[in-house]
Gaussian input, Z-matrix of N, CA and C with variables (Angstrom, degrees):
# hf/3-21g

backbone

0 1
 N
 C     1     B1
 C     2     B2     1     A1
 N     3     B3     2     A2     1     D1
 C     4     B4     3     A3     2     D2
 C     5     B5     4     A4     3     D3
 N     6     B6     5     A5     4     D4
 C     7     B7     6     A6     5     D5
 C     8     B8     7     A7     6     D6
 N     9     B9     8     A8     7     D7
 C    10    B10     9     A9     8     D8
 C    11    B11    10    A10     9     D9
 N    12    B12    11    A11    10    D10
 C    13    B13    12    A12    11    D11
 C    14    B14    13    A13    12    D12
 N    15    B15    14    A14    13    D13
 C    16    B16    15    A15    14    D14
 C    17    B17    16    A16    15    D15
 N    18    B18    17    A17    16    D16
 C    19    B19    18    A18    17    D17
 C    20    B20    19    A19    18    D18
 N    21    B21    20    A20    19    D19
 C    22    B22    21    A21    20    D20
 C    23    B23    22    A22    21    D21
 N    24    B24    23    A23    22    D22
 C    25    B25    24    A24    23    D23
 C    26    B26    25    A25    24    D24
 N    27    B27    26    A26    25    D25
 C    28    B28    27    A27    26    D26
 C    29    B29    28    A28    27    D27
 N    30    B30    29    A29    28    D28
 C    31    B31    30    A30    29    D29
 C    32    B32    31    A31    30    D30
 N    33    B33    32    A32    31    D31
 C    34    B34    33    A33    32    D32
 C    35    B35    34    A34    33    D33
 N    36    B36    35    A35    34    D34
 C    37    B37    36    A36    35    D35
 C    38    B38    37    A37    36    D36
 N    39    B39    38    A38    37    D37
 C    40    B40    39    A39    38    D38
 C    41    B41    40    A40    39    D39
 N    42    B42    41    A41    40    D40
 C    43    B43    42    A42    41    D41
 C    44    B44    43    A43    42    D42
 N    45    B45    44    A44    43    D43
 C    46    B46    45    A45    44    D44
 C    47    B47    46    A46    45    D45
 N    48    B48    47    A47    46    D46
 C    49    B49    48    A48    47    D47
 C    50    B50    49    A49    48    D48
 N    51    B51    50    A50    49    D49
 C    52    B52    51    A51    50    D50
 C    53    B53    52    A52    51    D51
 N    54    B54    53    A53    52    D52
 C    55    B55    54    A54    53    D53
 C    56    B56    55    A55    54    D54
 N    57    B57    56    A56    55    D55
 C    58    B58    57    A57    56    D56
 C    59    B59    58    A58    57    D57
 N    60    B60    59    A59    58    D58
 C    61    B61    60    A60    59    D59
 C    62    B62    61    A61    60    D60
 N    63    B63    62    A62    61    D61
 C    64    B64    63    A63    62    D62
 C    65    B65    64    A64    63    D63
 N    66    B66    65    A65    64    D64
 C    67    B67    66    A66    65    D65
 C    68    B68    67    A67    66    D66
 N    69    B69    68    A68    67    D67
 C    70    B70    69    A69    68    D68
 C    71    B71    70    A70    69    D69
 N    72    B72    71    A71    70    D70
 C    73    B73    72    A72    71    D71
 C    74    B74    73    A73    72    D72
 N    75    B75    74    A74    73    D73
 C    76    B76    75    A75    74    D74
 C    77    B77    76    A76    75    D75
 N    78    B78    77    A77    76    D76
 C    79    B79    78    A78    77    D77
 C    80    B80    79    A79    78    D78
 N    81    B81    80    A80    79    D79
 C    82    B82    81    A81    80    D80
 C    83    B83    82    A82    81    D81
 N    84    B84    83    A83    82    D82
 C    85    B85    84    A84    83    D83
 C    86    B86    85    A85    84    D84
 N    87    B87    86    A86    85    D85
 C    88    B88    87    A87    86    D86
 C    89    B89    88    A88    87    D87
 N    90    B90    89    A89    88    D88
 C    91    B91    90    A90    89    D89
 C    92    B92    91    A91    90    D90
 N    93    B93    92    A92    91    D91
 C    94    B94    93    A93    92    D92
 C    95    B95    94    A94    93    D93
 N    96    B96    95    A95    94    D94
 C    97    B97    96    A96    95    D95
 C    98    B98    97    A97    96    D96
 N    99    B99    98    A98    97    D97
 C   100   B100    99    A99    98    D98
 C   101   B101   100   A100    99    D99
 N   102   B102   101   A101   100   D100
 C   103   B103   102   A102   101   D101
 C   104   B104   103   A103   102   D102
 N   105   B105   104   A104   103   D103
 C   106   B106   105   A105   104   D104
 C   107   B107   106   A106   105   D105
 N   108   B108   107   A107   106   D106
 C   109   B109   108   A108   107   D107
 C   110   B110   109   A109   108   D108
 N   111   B111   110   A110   109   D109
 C   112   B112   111   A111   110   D110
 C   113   B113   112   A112   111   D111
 N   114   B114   113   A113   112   D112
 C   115   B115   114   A114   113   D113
 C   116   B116   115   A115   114   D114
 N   117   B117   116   A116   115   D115
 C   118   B118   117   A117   116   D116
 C   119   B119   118   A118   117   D117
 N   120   B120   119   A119   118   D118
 C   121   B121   120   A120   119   D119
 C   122   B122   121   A121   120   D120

   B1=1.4493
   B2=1.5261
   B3=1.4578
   B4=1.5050
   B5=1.3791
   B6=1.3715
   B7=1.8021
   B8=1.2238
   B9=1.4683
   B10=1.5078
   B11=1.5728
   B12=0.8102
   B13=2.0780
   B14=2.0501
   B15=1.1152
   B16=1.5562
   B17=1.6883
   B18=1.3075
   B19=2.2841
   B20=1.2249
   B21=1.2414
   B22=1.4847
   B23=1.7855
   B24=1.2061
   B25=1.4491
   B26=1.4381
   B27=1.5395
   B28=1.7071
   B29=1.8644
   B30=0.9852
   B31=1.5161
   B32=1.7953
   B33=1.0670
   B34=1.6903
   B35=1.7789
   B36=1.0744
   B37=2.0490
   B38=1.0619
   B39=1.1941
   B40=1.5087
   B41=1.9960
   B42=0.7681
   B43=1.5499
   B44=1.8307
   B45=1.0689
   B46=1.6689
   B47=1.3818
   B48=1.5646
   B49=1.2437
   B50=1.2121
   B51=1.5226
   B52=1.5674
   B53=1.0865
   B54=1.2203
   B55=1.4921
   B56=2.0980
   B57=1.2875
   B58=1.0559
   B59=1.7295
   B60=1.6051
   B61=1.6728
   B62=1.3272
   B63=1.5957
   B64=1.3884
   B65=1.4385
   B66=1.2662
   B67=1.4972
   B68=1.6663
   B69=1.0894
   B70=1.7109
   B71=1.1445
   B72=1.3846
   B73=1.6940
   B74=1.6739
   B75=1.8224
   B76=1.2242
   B77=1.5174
   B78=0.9582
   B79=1.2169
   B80=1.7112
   B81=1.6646
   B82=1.5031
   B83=1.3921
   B84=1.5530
   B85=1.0597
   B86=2.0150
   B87=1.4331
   B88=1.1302
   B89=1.7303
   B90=1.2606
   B91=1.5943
   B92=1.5671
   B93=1.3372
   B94=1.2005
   B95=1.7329
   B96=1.1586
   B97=1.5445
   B98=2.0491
   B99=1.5481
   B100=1.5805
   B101=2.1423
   B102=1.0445
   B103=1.7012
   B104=2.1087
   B105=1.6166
   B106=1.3216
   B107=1.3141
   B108=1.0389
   B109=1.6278
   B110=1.9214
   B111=0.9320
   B112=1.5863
   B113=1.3178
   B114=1.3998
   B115=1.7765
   B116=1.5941
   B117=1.4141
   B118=1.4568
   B119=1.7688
   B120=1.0472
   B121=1.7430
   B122=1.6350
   A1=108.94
   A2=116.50
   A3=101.45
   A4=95.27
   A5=106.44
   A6=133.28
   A7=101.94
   A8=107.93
   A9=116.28
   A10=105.23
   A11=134.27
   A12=139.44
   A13=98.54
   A14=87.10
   A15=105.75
   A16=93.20
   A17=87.05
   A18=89.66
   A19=101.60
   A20=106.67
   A21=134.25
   A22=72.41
   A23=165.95
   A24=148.20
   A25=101.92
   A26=118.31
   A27=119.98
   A28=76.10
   A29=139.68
   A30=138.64
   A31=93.11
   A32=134.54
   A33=160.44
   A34=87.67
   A35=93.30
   A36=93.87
   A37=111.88
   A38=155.22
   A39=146.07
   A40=85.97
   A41=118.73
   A42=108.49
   A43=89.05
   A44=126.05
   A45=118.66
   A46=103.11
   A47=145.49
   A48=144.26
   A49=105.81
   A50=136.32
   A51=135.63
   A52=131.76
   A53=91.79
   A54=102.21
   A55=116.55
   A56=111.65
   A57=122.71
   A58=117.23
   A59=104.59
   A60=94.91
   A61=92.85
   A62=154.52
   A63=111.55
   A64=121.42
   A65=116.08
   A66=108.04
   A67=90.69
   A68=149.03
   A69=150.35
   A70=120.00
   A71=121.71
   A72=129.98
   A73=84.08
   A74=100.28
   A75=109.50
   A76=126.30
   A77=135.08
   A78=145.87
   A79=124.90
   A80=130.07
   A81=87.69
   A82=150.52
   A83=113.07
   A84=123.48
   A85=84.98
   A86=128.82
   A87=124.69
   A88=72.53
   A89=129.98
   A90=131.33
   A91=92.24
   A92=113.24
   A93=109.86
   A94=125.37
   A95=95.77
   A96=100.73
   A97=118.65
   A98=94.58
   A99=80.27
   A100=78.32
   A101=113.23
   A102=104.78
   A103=93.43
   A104=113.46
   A105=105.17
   A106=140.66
   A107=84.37
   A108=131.15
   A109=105.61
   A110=123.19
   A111=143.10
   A112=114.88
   A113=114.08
   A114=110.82
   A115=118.57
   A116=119.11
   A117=132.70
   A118=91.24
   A119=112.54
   A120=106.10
   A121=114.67
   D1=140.25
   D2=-168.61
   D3=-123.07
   D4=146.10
   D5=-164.82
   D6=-80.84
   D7=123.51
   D8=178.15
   D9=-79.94
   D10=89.06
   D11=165.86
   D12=-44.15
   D13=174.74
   D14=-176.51
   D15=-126.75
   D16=134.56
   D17=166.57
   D18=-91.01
   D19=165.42
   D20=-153.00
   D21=-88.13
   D22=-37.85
   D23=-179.09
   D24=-52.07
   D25=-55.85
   D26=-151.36
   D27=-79.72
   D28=-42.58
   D29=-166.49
   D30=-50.14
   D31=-74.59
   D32=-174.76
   D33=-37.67
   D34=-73.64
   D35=-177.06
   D36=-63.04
   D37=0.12
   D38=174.89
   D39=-107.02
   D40=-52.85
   D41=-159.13
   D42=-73.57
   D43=-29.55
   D44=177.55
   D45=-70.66
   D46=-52.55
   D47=131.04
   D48=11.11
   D49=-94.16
   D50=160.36
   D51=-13.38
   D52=-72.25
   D53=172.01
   D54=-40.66
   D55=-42.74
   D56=178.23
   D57=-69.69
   D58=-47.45
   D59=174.46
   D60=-78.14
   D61=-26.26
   D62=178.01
   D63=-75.69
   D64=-23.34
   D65=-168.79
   D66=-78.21
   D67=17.95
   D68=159.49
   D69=-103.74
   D70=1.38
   D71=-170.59
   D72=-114.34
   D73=141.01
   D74=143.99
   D75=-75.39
   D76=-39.03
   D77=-173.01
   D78=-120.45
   D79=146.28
   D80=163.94
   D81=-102.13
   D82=39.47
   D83=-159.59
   D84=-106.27
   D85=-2.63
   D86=-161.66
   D87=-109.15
   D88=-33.70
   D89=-163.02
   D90=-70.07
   D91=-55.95
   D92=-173.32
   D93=-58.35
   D94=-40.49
   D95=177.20
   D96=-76.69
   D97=6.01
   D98=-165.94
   D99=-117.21
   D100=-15.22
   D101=178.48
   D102=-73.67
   D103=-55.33
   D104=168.47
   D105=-8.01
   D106=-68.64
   D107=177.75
   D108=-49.58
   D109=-64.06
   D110=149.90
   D111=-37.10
   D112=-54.57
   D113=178.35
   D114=-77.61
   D115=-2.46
   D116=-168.23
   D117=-117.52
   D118=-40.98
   D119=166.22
   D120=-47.94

C-alpha cells in the first residue's frame, strides 16, 4: 500500500491555519479548544 505524504504547500496552509486561530485566541486553553473543535468536525 503506498503512503500518501503531504507537500510542503498543503504543509504551509495548515500551519498558516494556526497561525490564524492563535493570533484570535486570548489565551491557550481558548486555542486549544477551538483547534479541537476542528479535529471532531
Amino acid at each position: 500500500m503506498e503512503e500518501m505524504g503531504m507537500t510542503n504547500d498543503q504543509f504551509e496552509k495548515i500551519l498558516k491555519m494556526v497561525v490564524l486561530i492563535l493570533d484570535g485566541c486570548e489565551d491557550l486553553d481558548e486555542a486549544k479548544k477551538k483547534i479541537s473543535s476542528l479535529l471532531d468536525s
